[in-house]
C-alpha positions as CSV (number, residue, x, y, z in Angstrom):
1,X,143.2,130.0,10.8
2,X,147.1,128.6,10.2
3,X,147.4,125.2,7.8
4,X,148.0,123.7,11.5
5,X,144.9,124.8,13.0
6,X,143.4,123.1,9.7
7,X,145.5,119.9,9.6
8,X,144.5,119.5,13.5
9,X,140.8,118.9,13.3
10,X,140.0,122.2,12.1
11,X,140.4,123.7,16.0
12,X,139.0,126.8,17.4
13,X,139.2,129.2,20.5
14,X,140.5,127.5,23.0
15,X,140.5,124.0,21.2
16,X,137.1,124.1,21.4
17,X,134.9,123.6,17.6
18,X,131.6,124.4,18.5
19,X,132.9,127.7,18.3
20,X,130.3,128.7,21.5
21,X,133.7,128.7,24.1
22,X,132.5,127.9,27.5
23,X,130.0,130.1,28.3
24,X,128.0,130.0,25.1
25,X,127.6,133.9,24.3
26,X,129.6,136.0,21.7
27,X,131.0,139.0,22.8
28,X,132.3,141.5,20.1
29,X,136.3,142.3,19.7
30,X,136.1,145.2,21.8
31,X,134.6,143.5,24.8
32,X,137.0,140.9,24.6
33,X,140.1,143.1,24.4
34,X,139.2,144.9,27.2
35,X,138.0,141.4,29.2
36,X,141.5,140.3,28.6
37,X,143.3,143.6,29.4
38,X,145.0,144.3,25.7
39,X,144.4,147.1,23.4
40,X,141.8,146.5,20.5
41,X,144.3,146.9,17.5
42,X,146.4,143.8,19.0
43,X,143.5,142.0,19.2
44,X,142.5,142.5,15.7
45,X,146.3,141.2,14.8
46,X,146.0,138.1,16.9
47,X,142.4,137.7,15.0
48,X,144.4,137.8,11.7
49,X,147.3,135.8,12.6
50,X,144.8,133.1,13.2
51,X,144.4,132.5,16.9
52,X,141.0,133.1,17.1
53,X,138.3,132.5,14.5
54,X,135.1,134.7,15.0
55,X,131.7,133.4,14.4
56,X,130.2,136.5,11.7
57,X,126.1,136.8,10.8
58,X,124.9,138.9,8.1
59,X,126.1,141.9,7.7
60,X,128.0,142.0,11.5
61,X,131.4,142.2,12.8
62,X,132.9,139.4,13.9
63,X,131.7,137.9,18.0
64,X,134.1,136.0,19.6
65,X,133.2,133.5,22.8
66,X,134.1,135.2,26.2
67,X,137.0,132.4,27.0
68,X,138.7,133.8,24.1
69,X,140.3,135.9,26.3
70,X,141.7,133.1,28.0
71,X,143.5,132.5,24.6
72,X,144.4,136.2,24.2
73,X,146.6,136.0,27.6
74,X,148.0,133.0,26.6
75,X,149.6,133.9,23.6
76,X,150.7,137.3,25.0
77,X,152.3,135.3,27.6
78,X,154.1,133.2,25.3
79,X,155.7,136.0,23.3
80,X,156.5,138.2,26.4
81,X,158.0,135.4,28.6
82,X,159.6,133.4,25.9
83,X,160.4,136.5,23.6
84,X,158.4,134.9,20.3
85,X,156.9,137.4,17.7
86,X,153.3,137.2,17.5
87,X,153.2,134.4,14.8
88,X,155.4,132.2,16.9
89,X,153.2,132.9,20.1
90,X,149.8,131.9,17.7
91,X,151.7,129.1,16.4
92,X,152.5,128.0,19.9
93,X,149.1,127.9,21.0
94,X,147.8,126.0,18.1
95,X,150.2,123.1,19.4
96,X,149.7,123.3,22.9
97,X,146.1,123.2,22.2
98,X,146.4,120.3,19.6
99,X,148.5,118.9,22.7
100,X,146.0,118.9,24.9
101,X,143.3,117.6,22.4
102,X,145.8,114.3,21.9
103,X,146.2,113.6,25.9
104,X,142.5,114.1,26.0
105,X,142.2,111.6,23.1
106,X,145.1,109.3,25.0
107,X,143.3,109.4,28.5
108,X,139.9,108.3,26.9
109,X,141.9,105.4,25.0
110,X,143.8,104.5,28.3
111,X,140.3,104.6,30.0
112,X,138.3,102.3,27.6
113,X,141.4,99.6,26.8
114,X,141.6,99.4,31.0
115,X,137.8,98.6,31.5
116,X,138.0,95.9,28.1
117,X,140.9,93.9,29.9
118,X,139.7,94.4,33.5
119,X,138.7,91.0,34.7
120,X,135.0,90.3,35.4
121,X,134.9,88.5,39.0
């Protein structure tokens, strides 16, 4: 993972730190390259660039969560549509994902500060 990924709360696939994804199982690299549509060896450079950190047991290679793929297309996205090298497109992600994590935060904030001044009739 980049020093962002680290300075923003230590963030996973997807944003996520449980490191399960949303459907809880661990596929292995292969199974997610071809989930999202992208050869193996790409994969495996997007792994080491940081975009996706894989959950290893003894002795294993490492098993991703299935919505990695959802990260995967992203950043392929990114670097095809706005013509940023691979490194630009991971670093991309880690801030629109660190994004998304501080609206999150802002909404809950916005949420609880509304029902403390909300007058009691």
């Amino acid at each position: 993972m980049s020093a962002l990924g680290a300075r923003a709360g230590a963030l996973t696939v997807a944003g996520r730190r449980d490191g399960a994804g949303a459907s809880g199982r661990l596929v292995e690299l292969e199974v997610l390259a071809r989930e999202a549509g992208l050869h193996p060896e790409l994969v495996r450079r997007l792994v080491a660039l940081g975009l996706l950190d894989g959950a290893r047991g003894p002795g294993s290679a490492p098993r991703f969560p299935r919505d990695a793929a959802a990260r995967l297309a992203r950043a392929v996205r990114l670097r095809r549509d706005l013509g940023l090298n691979y490194a630009g497109a991971v670093l991309a992600c880690e801030l629109l994902d660190r994004i998304e994590e501080l609206e999150a935060r802002l909404a809950r904030y916005e949420k609880e500060v509304s029902r403390q001044w909300t007058p009691t009739v």
